[in-house]
C-alpha positions as CSV (number, residue, x, y, z in Angstrom):
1,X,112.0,45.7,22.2
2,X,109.9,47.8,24.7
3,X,111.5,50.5,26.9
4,X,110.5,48.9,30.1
5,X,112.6,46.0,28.5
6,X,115.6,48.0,27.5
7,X,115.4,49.7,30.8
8,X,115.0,46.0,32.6
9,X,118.4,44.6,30.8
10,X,120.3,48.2,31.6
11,X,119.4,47.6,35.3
12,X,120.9,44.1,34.9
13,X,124.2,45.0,33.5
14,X,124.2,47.9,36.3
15,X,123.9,45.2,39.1
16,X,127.1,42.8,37.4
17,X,130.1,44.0,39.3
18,X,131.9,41.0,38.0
19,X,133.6,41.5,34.4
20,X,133.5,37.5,34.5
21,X,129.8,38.0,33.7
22,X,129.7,39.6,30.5
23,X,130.2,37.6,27.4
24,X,131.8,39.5,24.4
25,X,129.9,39.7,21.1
26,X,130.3,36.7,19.3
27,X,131.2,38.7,15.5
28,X,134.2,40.5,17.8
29,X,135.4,37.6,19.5
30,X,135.6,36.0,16.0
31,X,138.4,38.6,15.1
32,X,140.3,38.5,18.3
33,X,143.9,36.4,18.3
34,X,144.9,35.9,21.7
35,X,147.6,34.8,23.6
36,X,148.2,31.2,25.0
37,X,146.9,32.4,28.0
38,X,144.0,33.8,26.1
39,X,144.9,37.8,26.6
40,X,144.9,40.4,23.9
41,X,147.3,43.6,24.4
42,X,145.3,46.7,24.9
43,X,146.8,50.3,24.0
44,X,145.1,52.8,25.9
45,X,144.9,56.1,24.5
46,X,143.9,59.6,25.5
47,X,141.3,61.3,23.5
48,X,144.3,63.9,22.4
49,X,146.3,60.7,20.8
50,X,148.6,60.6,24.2
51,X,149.5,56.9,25.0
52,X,148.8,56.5,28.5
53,X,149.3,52.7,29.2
54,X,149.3,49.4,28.1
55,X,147.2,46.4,29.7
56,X,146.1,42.9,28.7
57,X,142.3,41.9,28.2
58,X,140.4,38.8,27.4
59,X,136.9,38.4,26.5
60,X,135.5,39.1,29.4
61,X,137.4,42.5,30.0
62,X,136.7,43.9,26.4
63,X,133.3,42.9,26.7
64,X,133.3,44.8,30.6
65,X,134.7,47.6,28.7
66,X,132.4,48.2,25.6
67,X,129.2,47.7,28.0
68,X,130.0,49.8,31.0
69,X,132.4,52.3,29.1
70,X,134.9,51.6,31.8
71,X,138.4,50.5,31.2
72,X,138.2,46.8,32.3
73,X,141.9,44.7,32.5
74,X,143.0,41.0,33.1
75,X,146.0,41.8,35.8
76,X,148.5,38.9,34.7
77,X,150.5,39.1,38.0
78,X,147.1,38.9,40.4
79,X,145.2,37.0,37.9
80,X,141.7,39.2,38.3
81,X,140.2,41.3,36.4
82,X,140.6,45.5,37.5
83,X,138.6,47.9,36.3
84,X,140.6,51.5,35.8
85,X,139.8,53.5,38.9
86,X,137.8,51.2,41.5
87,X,140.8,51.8,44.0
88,X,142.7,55.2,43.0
89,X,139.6,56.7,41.6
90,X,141.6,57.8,38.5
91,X,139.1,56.3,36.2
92,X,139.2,55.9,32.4
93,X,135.5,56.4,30.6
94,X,136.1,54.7,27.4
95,X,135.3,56.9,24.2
96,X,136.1,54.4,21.4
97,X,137.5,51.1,21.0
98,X,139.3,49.9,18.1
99,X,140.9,46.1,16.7
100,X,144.0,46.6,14.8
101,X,144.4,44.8,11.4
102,X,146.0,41.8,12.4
103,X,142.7,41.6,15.2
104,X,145.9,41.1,17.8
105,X,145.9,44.6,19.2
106,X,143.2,46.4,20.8
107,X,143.2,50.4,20.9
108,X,140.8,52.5,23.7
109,X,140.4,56.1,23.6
110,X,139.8,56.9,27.0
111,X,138.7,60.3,29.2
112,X,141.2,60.0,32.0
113,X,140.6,61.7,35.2
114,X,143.6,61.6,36.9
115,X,147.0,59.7,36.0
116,X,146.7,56.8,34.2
117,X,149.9,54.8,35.6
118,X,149.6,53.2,38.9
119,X,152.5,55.1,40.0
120,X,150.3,58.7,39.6
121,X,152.0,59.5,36.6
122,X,149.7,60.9,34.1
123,X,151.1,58.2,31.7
124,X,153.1,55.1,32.2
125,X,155.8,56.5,29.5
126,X,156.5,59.2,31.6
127,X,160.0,57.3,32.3
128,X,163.6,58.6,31.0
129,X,163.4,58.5,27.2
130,X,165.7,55.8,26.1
131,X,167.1,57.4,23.1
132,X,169.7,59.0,24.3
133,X,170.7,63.4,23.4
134,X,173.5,62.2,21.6
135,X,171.8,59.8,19.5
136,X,168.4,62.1,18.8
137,X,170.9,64.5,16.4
138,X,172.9,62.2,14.8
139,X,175.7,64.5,12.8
């Protein structure tokens, strides 16, 4: 493949906006089980290990994620796709993407800038812990 090529079909996937238009690998897409509504839980990770969040994907949001390095999500309650960012401007650059045996869990390592949580929070486990004092020493 030339450069002028390569640098032909990197100016296409710059000008699609629209997750909906990118079509996941087909040897991934073989190892993804999905929901009945065709959705994937995602774990997204800092690069230290932190869990920030957890969000649902399909095809279309992986495939958003691995080409533009931007975490992409399916939002179950607005059914659209968001990408991490596009309104608070805390963005996640994805770093590494990973399918857990089963191939019913995806892991991103992400470089958050800013919280990850919707709420500001850095993450969205920044809530109470539920285990409570007296139960963390049992005697």
């Amino acid at each position: 493949m030339s450069n002028n090529t390569s640098s032909s079909e990197a100016a296409q996937d710059a000008e699609r906006t629209n997750p909906s238009e990118y079509d996941l690998a087909p040897d991934i897409a073989a190892r993804l089980k999905r929901n009945e509504q065709g959705l994937v839980p995602a774990i997204v990770q800092a690069e230290s290990g932190e869990v920030l969040m957890m969000a649902w994907m399909d095809d279309h949001a992986l495939a958003h994620s691995l080409m533009t390095r931007k975490g992409t999500y399916f939002s179950r309650s607005r059914d659209e796709y968001w990408v991490k960012g596009e309104t608070s401007g805390n963005v996640q650059e994805v770093v590494g993407a990973r399918l857990d045996c089963d191939g019913d869990t995806i892991l991103l390592t992400v470089r958050q800038s800013g919280g990850a949580c919707h709420t500001g929070d850095r993450t969205c486990f920044d809530a109470d812990d539920l285990l409570h004092p007296q139960s963390k020493n049992p005697s």
